[in-house]
Backbone bond lengths (Angstrom), bond angles and torsions (degrees), N, CA, C in turn:
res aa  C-N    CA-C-N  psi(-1)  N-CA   C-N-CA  omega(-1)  CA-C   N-CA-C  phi
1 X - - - 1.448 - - 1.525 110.18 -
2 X 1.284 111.66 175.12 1.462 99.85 -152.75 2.211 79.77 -106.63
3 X 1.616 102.67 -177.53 1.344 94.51 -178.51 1.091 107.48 -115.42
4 X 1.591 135.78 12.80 1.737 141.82 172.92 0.977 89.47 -105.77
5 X 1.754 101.84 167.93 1.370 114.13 172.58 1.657 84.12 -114.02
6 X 1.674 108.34 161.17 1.225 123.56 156.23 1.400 124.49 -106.39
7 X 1.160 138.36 123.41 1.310 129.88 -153.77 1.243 103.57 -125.03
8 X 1.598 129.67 124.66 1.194 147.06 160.71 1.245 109.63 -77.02
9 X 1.546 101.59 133.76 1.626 121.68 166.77 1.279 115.25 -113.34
10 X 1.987 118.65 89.63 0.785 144.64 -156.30 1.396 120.17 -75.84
11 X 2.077 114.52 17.83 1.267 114.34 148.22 1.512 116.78 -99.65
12 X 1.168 95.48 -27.19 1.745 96.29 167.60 0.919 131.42 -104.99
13 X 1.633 134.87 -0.55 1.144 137.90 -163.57 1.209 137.80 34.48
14 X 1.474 103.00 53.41 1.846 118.92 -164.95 1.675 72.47 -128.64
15 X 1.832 89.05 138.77 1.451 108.54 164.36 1.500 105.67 -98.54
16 X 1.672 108.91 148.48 1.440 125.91 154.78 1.169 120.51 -101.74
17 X 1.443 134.86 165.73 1.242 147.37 142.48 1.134 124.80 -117.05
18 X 1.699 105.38 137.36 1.360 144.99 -132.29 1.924 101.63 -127.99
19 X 1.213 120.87 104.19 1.519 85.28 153.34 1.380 158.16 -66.39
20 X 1.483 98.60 9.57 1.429 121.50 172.25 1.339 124.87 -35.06
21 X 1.559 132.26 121.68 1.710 111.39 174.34 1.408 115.96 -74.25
22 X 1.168 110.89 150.93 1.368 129.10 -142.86 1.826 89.28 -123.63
23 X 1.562 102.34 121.81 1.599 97.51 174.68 1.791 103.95 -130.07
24 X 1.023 118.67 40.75 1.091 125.16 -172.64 1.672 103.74 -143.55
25 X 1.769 121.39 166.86 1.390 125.26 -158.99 1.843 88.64 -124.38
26 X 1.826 110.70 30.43 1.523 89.36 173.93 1.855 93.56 -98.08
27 X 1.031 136.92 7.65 1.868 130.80 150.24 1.022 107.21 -49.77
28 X 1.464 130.37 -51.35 1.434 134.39 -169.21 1.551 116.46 -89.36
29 X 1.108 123.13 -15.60 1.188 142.52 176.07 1.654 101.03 -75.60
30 X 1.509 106.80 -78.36 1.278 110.45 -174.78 1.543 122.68 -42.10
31 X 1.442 108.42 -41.76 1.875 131.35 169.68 1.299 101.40 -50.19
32 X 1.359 114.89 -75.70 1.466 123.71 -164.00 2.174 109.19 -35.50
33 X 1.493 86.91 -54.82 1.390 97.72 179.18 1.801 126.49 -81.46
34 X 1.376 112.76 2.56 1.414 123.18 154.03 1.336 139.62 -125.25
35 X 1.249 106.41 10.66 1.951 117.69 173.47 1.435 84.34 -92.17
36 X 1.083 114.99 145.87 1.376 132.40 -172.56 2.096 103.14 -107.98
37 X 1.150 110.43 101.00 1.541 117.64 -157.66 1.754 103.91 -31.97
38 X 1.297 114.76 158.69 1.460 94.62 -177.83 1.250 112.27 115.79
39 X 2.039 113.19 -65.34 1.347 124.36 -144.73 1.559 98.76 -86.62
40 X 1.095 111.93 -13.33 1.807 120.03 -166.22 1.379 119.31 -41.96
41 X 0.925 150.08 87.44 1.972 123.76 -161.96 1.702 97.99 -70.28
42 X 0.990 136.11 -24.92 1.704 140.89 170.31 1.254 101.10 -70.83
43 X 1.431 137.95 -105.13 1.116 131.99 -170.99 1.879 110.98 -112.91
44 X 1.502 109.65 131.60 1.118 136.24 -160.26 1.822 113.17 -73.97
45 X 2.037 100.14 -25.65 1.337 112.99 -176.16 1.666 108.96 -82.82
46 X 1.821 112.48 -10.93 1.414 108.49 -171.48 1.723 112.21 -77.23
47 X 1.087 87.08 134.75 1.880 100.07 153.20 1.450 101.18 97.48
48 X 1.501 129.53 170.26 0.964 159.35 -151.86 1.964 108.72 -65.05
49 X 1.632 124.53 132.75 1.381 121.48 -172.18 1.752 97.21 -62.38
50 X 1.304 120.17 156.18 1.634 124.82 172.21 2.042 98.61 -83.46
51 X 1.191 118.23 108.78 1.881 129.60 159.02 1.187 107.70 -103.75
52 X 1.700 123.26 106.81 0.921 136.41 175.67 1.818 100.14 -88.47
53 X 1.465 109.63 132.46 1.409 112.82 154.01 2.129 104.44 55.69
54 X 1.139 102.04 67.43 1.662 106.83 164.79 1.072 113.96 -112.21
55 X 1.233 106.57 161.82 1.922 126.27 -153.01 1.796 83.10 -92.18
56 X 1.271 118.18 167.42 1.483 141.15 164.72 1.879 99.78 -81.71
57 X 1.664 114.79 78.62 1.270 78.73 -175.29 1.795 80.38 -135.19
58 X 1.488 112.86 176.91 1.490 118.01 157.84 1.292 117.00 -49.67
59 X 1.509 127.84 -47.79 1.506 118.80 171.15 1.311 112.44 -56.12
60 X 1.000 139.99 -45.43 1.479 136.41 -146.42 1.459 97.55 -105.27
61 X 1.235 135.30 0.16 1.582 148.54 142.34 1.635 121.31 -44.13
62 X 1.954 79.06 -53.29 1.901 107.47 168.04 1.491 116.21 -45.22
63 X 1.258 77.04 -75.34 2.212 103.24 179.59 1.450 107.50 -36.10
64 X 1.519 112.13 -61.02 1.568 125.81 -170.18 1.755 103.31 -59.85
65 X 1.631 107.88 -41.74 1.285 98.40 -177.63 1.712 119.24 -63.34
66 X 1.289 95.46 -27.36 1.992 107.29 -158.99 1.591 82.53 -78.64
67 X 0.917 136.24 -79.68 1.964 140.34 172.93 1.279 99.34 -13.76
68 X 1.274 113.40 -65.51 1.926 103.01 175.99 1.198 136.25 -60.74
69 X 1.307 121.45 -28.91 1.638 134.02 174.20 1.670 93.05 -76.13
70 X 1.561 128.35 -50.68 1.077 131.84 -175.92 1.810 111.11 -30.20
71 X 1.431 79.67 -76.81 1.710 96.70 175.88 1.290 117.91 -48.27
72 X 1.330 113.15 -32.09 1.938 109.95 -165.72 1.810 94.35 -93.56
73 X 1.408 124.29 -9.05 1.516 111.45 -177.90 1.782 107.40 -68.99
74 X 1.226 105.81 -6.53 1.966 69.94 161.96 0.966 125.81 -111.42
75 X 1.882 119.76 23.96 1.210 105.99 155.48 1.888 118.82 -76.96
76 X 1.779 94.56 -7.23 1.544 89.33 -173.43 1.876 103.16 -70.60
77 X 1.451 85.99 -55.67 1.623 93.96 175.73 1.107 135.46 -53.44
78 X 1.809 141.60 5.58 1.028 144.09 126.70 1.099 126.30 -88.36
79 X 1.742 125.30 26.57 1.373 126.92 165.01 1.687 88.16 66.12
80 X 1.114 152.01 44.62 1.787 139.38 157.94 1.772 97.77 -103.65
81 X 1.382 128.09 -23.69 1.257 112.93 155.21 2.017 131.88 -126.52
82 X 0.621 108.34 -176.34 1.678 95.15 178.93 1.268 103.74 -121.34
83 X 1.278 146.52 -32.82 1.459 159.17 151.83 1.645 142.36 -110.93
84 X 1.141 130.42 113.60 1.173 117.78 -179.88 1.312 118.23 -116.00
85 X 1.591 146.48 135.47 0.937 98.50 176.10 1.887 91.11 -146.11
86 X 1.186 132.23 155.99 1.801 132.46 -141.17 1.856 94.87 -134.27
87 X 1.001 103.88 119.90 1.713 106.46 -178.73 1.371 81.40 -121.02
88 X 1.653 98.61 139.45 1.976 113.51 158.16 1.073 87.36 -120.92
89 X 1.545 106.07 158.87 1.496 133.53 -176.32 1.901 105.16 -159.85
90 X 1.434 79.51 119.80 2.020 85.84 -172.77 1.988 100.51 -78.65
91 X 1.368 73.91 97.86 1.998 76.04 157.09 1.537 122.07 -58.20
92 X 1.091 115.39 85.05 1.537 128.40 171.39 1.236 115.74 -96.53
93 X 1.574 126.16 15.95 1.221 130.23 179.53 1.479 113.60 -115.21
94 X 1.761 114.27 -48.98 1.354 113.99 162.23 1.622 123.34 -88.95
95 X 1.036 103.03 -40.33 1.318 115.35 -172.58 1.755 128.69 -117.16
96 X 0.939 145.82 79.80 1.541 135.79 -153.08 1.414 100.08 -78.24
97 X 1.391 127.01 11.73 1.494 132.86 -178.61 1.339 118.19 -117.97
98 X 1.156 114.69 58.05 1.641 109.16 -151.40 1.329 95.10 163.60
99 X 2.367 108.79 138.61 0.871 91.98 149.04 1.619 92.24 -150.23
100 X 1.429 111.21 161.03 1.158 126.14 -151.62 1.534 112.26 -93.94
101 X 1.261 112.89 119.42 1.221 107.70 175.35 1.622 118.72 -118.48
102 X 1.155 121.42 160.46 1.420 117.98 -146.02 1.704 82.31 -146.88
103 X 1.384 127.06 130.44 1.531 126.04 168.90 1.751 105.36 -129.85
104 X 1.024 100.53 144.36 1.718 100.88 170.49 1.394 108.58 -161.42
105 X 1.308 82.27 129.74 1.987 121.30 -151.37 1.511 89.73 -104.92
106 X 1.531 103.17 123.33 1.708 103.63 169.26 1.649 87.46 -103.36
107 X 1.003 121.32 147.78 1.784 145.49 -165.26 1.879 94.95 -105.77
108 X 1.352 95.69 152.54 1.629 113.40 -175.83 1.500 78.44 -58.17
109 X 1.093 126.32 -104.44 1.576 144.91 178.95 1.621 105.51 0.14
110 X 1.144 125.15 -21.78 1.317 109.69 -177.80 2.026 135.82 114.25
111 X 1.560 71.54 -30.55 2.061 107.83 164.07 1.194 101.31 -59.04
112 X 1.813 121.60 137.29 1.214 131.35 168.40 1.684 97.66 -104.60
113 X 1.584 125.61 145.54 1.658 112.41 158.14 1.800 89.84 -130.95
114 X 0.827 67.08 162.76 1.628 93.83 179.09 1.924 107.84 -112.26
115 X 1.463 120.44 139.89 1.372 108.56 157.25 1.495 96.97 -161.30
116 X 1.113 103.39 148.03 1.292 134.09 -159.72 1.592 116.06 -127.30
117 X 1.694 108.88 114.32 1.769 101.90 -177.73 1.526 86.72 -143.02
118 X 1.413 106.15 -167.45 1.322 122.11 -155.80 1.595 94.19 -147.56
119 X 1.387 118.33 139.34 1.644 128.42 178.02 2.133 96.70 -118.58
120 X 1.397 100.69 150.23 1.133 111.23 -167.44 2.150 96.93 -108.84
121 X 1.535 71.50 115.51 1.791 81.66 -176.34 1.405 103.22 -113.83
122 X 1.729 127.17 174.73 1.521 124.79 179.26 1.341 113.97 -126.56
C-alpha cells in the first residue's frame, strides 16, 4: 500500500495529496481507474483502457463496466482484495453526460470501501 493518502474533493473531483498514512486500497483504486493504460512509466499494462467520445448507451455501461473490473483485477491477483465488484448506472435523470460508476472493494483484511466516480459520455 502506498504511504499518502489521496484525497478527493467530491465537488470537483480533483484529487489531493496528503501525507497522511493511508490504510486502505482506495489509492489504488482511485489510480487503477485514472492512469489511462499505456501512461505508466513502471508498468505499461496498469490502469484504465483510453474511450474516446461514447454514446450514453446500455452497451457502453457494459464496456465501461468490463475496463473497470479490468483495471481493479490486480488487486484480486495479489491477494490486497478478496472481492470487487463495479456497477454503472446511466444518469439520465441529472445528467445525460455521465455515467456513474460505483466500485466496492472488499480488502484482504476484511474492510469494505466503497468509491464512487462518474465517466463523461455524449
Amino acid at each position: 500500500m502506498m504511504d499518502f493518502a489521496i484525497v478527493i474533493d467530491n465537488s470537483t473531483g480533483l484529487a489531493g495529496m496528503t501525507f497522511d498514512q493511508v490504510s486502505t486500497l482506495m489509492n489504488n483504486v482511485y489510480l487503477s481507474l485514472t492512469v489511462i493504460k499505456g501512461t505508466w512509466f513502471h508498468r505499461p499494462e496498469f490502469g484504465i483502457a483510453r474511450r474516446e467520445r461514447l454514446k450514453n448507451t446500455p452497451h457502453t455501461a457494459r464496456l465501461i463496466q468490463q475496463d473497470c473490473e479490468e483495471a481493479l483485477k490486480w488487486l484480486l491477483d495479489t491477494g490486497r482484495a478478496t472481492s470487487i465488484q463495479v456497477v454503472t448506472e446511466r444518469d439520465r435523470s441529472q445528467d445525460l453526460n455521465r455515467l456513474k460508476i460505483v466500485v466496492q472493494v472488499q480488502q484482504a483484511d476484511g474492510r469494505s470501501i466503497t468509491f464512487t466516480t462518474f465517466r463523461e459520455v455524449v
